[in-house]
N, C-alpha and C positions, 0 to 999 in steps of 0.2 A: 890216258897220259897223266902225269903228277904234274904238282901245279906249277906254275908260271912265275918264274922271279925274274924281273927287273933292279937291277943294280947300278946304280950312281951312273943313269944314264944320262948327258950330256948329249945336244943335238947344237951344231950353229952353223950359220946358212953366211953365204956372202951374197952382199946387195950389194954391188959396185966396187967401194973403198971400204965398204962397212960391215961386219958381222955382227948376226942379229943370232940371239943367243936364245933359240927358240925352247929348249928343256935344258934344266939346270939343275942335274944332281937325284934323278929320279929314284925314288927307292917303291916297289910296289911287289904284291904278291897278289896272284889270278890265281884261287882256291879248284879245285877237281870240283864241275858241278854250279861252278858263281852264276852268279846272274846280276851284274852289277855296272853304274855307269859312270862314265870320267865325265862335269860337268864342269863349266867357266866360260868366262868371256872370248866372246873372239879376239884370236889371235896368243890367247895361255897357254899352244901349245897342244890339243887335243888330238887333232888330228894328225899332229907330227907322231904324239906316241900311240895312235891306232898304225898309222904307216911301219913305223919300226917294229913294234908288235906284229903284224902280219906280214912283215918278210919284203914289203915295198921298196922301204928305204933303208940305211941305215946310219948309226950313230955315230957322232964324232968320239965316243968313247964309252966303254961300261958293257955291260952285258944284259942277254936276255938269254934265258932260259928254259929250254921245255924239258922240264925234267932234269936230265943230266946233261943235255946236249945245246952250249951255245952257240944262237945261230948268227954272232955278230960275225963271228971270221968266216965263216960259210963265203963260197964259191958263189956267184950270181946263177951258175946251173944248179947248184948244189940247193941255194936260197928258194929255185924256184917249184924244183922238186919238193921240196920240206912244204911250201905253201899249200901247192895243189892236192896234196895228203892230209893235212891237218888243218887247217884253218879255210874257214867260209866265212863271207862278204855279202855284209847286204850297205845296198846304199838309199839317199834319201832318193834320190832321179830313178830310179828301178835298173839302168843299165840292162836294160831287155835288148836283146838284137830284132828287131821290127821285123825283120824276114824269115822269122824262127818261127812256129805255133808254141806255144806256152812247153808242150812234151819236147819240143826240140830244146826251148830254152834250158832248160832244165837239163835235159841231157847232154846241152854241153859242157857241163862242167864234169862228166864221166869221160871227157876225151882220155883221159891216161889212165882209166881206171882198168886195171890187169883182168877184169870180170869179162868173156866171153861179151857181145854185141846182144846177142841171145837175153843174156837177163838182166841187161839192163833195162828193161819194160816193165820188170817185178819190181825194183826199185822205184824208178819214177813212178810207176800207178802207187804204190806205198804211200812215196813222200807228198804225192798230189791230194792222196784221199785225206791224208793228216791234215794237212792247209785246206780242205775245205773245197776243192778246186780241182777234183778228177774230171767232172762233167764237161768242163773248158779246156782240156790239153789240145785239140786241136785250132782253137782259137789264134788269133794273133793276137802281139801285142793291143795295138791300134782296137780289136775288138773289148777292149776290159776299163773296166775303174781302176782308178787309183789305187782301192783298196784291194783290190785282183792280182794289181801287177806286182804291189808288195806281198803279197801272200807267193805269185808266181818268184820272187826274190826269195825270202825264205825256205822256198822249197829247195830251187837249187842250191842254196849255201850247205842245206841240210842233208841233201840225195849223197854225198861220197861220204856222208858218219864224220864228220871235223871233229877234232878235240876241243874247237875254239872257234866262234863264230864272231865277227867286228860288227858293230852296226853303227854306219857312222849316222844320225841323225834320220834314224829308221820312220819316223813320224812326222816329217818336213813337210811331206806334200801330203799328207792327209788329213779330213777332218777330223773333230774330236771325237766321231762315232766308230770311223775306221781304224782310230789310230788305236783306241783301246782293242777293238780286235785283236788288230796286228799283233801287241802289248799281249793278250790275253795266249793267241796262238805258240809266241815266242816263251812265254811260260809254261804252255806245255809241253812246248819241243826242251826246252831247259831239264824238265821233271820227267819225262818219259826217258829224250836220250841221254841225259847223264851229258849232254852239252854244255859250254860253258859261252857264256857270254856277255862280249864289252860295249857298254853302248857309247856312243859318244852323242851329249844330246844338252839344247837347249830346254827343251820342255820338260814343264814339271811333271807332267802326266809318265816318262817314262822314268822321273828320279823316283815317283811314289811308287813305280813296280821294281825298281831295283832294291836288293837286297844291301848292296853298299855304295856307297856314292865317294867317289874319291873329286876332291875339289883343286882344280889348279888356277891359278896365277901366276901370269908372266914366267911359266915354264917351271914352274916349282910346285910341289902337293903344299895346297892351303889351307890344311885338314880332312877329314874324311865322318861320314857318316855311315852308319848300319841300320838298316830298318827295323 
C-alpha cells in the first residue's frame, strides 16, 4: 500500500458542558516501510491519533489516507472491513483470549481471511516460527511470559500480511530484556515484510529503535526527529 497521510486532523471529545480538544490540526505522513513512534505526555493525544489511524474512532474533521482512499467517510461496516485487511494491533496488556492456545490465538485474526481453513496452519506455523514461538502454539495464555505473550501479539497482528501495524505502548509490561527482543523481532518483521509501523510509546528504549519520532503536545506535532 502507498503511504499514509494524515491531513489537519482535528479530534474533540465532550465531557459534560465542555469539549476537550484532544488533536488540533494534525498534519503527518506514514512512509511504505516506517518504522517510527508518536511520543509525548499523557494525555497529547496519542492514542486518540493511533485510534483514528486504525479505523477505531473517528475525527471531528480532516482526513486520513491509505493511499488514494479516505477512510474518514467510510461506513462503520465499510471502516471495519478496511481494518481487518490492512492494519494489525499489538497492545501493551497482550489482549490474548485465555481460552485460546497461542495457534488459536493467532488464528483468530484470520476469521475473514477468504484463504480456505486448510492453510491457514501454513500461515500460523510461519508467523509462529518468525516470533520465535512454534514450539508453544498449543500453549495457553496463562502458560507463557510476558515476553511470550507479546511475541504471541506480534504474530497475530502479523499472520493476515497488514500494511500497518499500531503498537500502542508495546513495551509496558516487559522488562528491559524482553522488551529489547520484542523491539528487536518487530525490526525484523518491519525489514523482512515491508510492514510499516506506529508505536505509541513512553520509553526511550523504543524512540532509540524508531527510525522517526514524531512529538506531540496537547494534541499538536511538537517537532519530530529522524534517527
Amino acid at each position: 500500500m502507498a503511504n499514509i497521510r494524515i491531513e489537519n486532523l482535528f479530534k474533540d471529545y465532550k465531557v459534560g458542558i465542555q469539549f476537550v480538544k484532544a488533536l488540533q490540526g494534525i498534519d503527518l505522513v506514514i512512509e511504505e516501510s516506517a518504522f517510527m513512534s508518536v511520543a509525548g505526555p499523557s494525555g497529547s493525544g496519542k492514542t486518540t491519533l493511533l485510534n483514528i489511524i486504525g479505523c477505531l474512532d473517528k475525527p471531528t474533521s480532516g482526513r486520513v489516507l491509505f493511499g488514494d482512499t479516505d477512510i474518514v467517510p467510510l461506513s462503520d461496516n465499510k471502516l471495519t472491513l478496511f481494518r481487518n485487511h490492512n492494519i494489525g494491533f499489538i497492545f501493551q496488556d497482550f489482549n490474548l483470549i485465555p481460552v485460546l492456545t497461542v495457534y488459536e490465538n493467532v488464528e483468530f485474526a484470520l476469521a475473514i481471511n477468504p484463504f480456505i481453513k486448510e492453510k491457514h496452519s501454513i500461515l500460523i506455523d510461519r508467523i509462529l516460527e518468525m516470533v520465535g514461538i512454534l514450539d508453544l502454539k498449543k500453549r495457553f495464555p496463562s502458560e507463557l511470559s510476558g515476553g511470550q505473550k507479546q511475541r504471541v501479539a506480534i504474530a497475530r497482528a502479523l499472520v493476515k500480511n497488514p500494511s500497518l501495524v499500531l503498537a500502542d505502548e508495546p513495551t509496558a509490561n516487559l522488562d528491559s530484556e524482553n522488551a529489547k527482543n520484542i523491539m528487536e523481532i518487530m525490526r525484523k518483521m518491519n525489514k523482512e515484510l515491508h510492514t510499516s509501523f506506529l508505536f505509541s510509546t513512553h520509553d526511550k528504549l523504543v524512540m532509540d529503535y524508531a527510525e522517526k519520532i514524531i512529538y506531540l503536545h496537547d494534541g499538536k506535532i511538537d517537532g519530530s526527529k529522524k534517527a
